[in-house]
N, C-alpha and C positions, 0 to 999 in steps of 0.2 A: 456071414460066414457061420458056417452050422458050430457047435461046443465042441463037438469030438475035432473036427477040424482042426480047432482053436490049439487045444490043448497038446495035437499032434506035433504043431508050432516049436509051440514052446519048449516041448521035451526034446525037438532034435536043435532049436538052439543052445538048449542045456547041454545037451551032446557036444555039440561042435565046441564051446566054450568050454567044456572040461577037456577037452581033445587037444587044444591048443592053449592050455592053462592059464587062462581069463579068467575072470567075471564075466555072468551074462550082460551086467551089463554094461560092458565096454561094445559089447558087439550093437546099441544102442547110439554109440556116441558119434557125435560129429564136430571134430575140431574147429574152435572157434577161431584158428587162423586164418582158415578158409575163407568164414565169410566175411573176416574184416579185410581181408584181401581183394576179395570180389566186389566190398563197398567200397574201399579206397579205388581199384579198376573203374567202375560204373561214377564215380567223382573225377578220373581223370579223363575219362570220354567226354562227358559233360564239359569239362573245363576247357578242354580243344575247342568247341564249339564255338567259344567266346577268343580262343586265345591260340589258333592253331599252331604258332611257331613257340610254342611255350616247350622249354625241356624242362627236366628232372629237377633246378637249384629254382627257374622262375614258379612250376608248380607247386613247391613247396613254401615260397612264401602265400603265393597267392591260395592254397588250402590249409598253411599252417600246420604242414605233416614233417616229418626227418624226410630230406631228401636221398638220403639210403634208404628210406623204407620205399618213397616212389621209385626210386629205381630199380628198387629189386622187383616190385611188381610191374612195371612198366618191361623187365627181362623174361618174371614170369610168366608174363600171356601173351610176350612178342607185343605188345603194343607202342609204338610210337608217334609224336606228333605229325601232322597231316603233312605240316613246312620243316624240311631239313634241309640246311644248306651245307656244300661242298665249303672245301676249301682251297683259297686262292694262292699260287703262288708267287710273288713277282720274281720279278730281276733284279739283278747288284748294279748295275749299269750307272757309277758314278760322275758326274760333271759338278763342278764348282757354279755354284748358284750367282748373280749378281746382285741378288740382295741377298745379305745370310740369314741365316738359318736363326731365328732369334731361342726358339721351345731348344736347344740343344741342352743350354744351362738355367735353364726357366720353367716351373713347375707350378701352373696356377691354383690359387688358394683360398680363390672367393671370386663371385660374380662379373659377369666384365672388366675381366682382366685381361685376358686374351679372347679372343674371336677369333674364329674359323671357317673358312668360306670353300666351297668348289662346285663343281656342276656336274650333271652328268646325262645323256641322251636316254631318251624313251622314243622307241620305233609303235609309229600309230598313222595306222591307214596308207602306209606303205611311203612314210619321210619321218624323218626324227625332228621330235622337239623335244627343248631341254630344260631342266627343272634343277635352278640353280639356289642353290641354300645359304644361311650364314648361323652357325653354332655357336654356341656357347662353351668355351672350352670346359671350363670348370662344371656347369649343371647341364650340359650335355643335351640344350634345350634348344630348337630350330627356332631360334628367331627373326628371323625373316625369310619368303621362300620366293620366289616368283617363278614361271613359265613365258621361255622365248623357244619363235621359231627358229632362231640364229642364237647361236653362242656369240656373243658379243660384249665387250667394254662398259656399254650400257647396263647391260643385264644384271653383271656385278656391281655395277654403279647402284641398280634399282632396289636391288634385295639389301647393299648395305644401310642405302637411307631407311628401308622399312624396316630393320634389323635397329634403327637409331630411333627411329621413329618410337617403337615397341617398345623399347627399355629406358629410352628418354637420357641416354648417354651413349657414349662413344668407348671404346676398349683402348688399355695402352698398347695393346699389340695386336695385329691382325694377320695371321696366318692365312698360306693359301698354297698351291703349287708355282711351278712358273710358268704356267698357262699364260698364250701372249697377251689374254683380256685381261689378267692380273696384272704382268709385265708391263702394259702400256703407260702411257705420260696420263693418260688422261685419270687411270683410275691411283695413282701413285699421288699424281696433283691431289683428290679427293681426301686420300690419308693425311696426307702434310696438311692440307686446310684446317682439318677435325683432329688435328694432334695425335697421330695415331701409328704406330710406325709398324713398318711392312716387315713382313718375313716369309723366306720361302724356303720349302723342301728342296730337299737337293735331286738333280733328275734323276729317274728311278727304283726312287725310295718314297712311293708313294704311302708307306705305312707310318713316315712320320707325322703326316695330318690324318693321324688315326680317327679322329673324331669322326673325322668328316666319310671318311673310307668306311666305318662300321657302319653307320647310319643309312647311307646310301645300299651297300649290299644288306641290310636288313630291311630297308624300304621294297627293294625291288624282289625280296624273298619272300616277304610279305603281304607287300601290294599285290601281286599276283599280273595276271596279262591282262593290258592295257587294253587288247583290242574288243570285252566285250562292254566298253562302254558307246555307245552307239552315234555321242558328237566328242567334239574335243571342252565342250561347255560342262559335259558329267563329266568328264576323264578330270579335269580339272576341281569338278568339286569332289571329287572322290579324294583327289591327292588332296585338297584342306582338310577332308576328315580323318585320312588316314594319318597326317602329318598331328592333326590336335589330339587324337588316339594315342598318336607314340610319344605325345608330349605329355597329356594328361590322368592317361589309363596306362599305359602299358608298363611292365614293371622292369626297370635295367639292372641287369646282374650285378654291374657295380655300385650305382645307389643303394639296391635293395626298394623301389620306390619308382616311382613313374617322377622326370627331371623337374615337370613343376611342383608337386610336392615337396622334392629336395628344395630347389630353389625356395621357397617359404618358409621351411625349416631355418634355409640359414638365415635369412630375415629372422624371425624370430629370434634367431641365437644373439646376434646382432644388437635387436633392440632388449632385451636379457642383460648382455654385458655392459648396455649404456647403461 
């Protein structure tokens, strides 16, 4: 740029900055809101990568920022995570349960106290198969998970021995709906064996076995569709990784912490107070 140019510049930014009663040089400056805005943005892009269904409270522990500040930026540039889930609403539809309801006056306070069990269908290659769980009420930890082509007796049977198997004990309660595979002689026989006494949601109040209700609708928000795994032998390792991901990685609003983590903590706390 030739001098005379140069100088030409300068004198009508002097202008203009005496016109609108500045400093020249303001008319220089670039607010540094901007761009820490733009790097917390380009941090939260990133972090969906790894953690698509993550909102505003999980990103801020997992970057360590005020979660009003992500959210105000997350408002600022319209951006949000990839996985948003709707919300579900049930029915009041009440019936008097045959085994009662034990979590009504019961609030667990440490590990295997109560367990949580239920199942739910996944549609693959045009028939459903079911992938039935047992939690951990208190650290909110899938401990034991198995896959049947039939909702069956068994199935609940299978996931609780590998749910016993895993923790090397038994719960004093075990929560579940009144699904007839819960309901049956034969899985009720199982509890009684293992000292364990049964309880069930009342019909239509499926959000009393909240445990199990989040999990599941977080699973299948998350997992995404089944159909592009190409046998049911990937679909199947998919769901072990995703199921050690939501136990080991992923972070729950109520913990603060992904459940095995928790879980360890209160071990430690534990052997602390011995």
């Amino acid at each position: 740029m030739a001098r005379d140019d140069l100088s030409h510049m300068q004198e009508n930014r002097a202008a203009l900055a005496r016109s609108l009663g500045i400093s020249r040089r303001s008319l220089y400056y670039v607010p540094k809101l901007k761009k820490k805005d733009e790097a917390l943005r380009d941090l939260l892009l990133s972090a969906w990568k790894e953690h698509p269904a993550y909102g505003h409270k999980r990103l801020a522990m997992h970057l360590l920022v005020s979660k009003n500040r992500i959210l105000r930026v997350m408002r600022k540039y319209k951006i949000y995570p990839a996985l948003r889930r709707k919300r579900r609403i049930y029915g009041q539809k009440t019936i008097i349960a045959p085994v009662p309801n034990r979590l009504k006056d019961i609030k667990a306070t440490k590990p295997n106290q109560i367990w949580v069990g239920d199942f739910t269908y996944l549609w693959y290659k045009g028939r459903y198969i079911y992938l039935a769980t047992v939690l951990d009420m208190y650290t909110r930890e899938v401990i034991g998970w198995q896959i049947g082509l039939h909702h069956t007796t068994r199935l609940v049977i299978d996931v609780l021995e590998e749910a016993k198997r895993k923790r090397g004990c038994t719960p004093n309660i075990f929560h579940s709906d009144q699904g007839s595979e819960y309901a049956a002689t034969l899985c009720r026989e199982w509890l009684t064996k293992h000292g364990i006494l049964p309880s069930h949601s009342p019909k239509g109040k499926p959000w009393i076995n909240g445990r199990q209700e989040s999990f599941f609708n977080t699973f299948k928000f998350e997992f995404g569709k089944t159909s592009i795994y190409p046998t049911i032998e990937k679909l199947i390792e998919a769901i072990g990784k995703y199921i050690h991901y939501y136990n080991s990685e992923r972070i729950h609003s109520a913990l603060k912490t992904s459940p095995k983590k928790f879980c360890a903590k209160q071990k430690e706390g534990d052997i602390q107070r011995i």
